[in-house]
N, C-alpha and C positions, 0 to 999 in steps of 0.2 A: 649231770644227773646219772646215778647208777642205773644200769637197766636189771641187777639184782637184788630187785625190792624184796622178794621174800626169801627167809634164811633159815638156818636150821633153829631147831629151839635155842632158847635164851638162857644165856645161863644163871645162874642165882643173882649175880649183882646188874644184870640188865630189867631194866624196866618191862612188865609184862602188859598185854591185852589183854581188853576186857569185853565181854562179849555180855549184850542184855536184851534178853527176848521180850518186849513187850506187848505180846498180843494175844486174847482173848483164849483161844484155840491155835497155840503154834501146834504145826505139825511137826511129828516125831523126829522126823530127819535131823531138825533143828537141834535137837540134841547135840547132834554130832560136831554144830558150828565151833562151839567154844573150842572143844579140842583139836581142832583144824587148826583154828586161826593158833593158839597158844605153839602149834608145832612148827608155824610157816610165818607170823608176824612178827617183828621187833621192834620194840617201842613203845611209848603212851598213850595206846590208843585205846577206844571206847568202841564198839562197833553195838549199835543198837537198832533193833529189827522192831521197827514199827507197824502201824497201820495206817492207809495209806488217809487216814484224816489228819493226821501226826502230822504226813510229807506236805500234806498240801497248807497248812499250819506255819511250818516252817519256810517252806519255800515262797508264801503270799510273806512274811514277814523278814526273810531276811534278804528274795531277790524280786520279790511285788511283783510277784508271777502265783496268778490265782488257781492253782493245778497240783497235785499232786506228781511226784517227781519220784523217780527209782531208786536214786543217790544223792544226797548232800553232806557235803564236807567240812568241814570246821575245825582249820588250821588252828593251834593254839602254841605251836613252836615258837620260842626265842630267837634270833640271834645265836648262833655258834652252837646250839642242838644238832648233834652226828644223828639222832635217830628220829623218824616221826611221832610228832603227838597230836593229836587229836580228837577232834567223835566225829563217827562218821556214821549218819542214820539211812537208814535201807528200807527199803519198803517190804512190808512181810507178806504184801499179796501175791509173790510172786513163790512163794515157799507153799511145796515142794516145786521142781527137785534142786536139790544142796547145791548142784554145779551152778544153777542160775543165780542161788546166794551168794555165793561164792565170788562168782563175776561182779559182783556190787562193791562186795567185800574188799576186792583189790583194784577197781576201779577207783575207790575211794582213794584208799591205800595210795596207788599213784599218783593223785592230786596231792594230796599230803605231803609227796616229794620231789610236788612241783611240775609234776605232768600234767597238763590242757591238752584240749582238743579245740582249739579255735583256727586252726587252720586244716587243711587236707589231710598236708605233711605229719602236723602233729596226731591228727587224730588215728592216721596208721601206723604211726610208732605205737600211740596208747596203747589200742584195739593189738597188735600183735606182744604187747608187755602184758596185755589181761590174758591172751590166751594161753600166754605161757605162763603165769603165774598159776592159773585155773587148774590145769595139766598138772601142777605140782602139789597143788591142794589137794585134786583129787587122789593123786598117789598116795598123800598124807592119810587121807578118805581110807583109801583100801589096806592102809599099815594099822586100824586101830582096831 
């Protein structure tokens, strides 16, 4: 597994992300996600900001866990796919501020390319591949 999940923008013939706010009152910050993720993602992915009745929805129906949940991920890669594809839904109770979006955003992102956290070991690789992703995001953040 690469530990440089996110990359410079894509260029025309790479597949883009897709970012979809679906909540009542997203807060403004939110704005800014699309254009983060399009400078820092590669791939086909969906990143959609819910409500956490959404999370809990999907998470009693696809891990029969009756709770709303921060992140869920939903691998839809092939076989011999170089780049991630997916949706990856996010909880939008947690918006603002963007950096904590953001951490969902590439948490996902990581599972996508195959990062878990079911042991120690694993889950301090993730946790220090989300911080440094986050760090990069936000730079992205402060360039727009």
């Amino acid at each position: 597994m690469e530990s440089d999940t996110v990359q410079d923008a894509p260029n025309s013939s790479t597949p883009s992300p897709i970012v979809s706010i679906v909540l009542q009152n997203p807060a403004p910050e939110l704005q800014l996600l699309d254009t983060v993720v399009q400078k820092t993602v590669t791939g086909s992915v969906e990143f959609v900001v819910c409500d956490p009745g959404v999370m809990r929805f999907l998470n009693y129906n696809w891990r029969r866990i009756n709770k709303p949940t921060d992140v869920l991920t939903f691998d839809l890669s092939v076989p011999g796919d170089t780049l991630p594809q997916g949706v990856i839904y996010i909880d939008g109770r947690m918006a603002p501020p963007l950096e904590e979006v953001l951490e969902r955003v590439y948490h996902g992102l990581l599972h996508l390319q195959g990062y878990t956290h079911n042991t120690e070991e694993e889950t301090t690789q993730m946790n220090r591949l989300t911080v440094e992703l986050v760090k990069k995001g936000m730079k992205a953040v402060q360039s727009i």
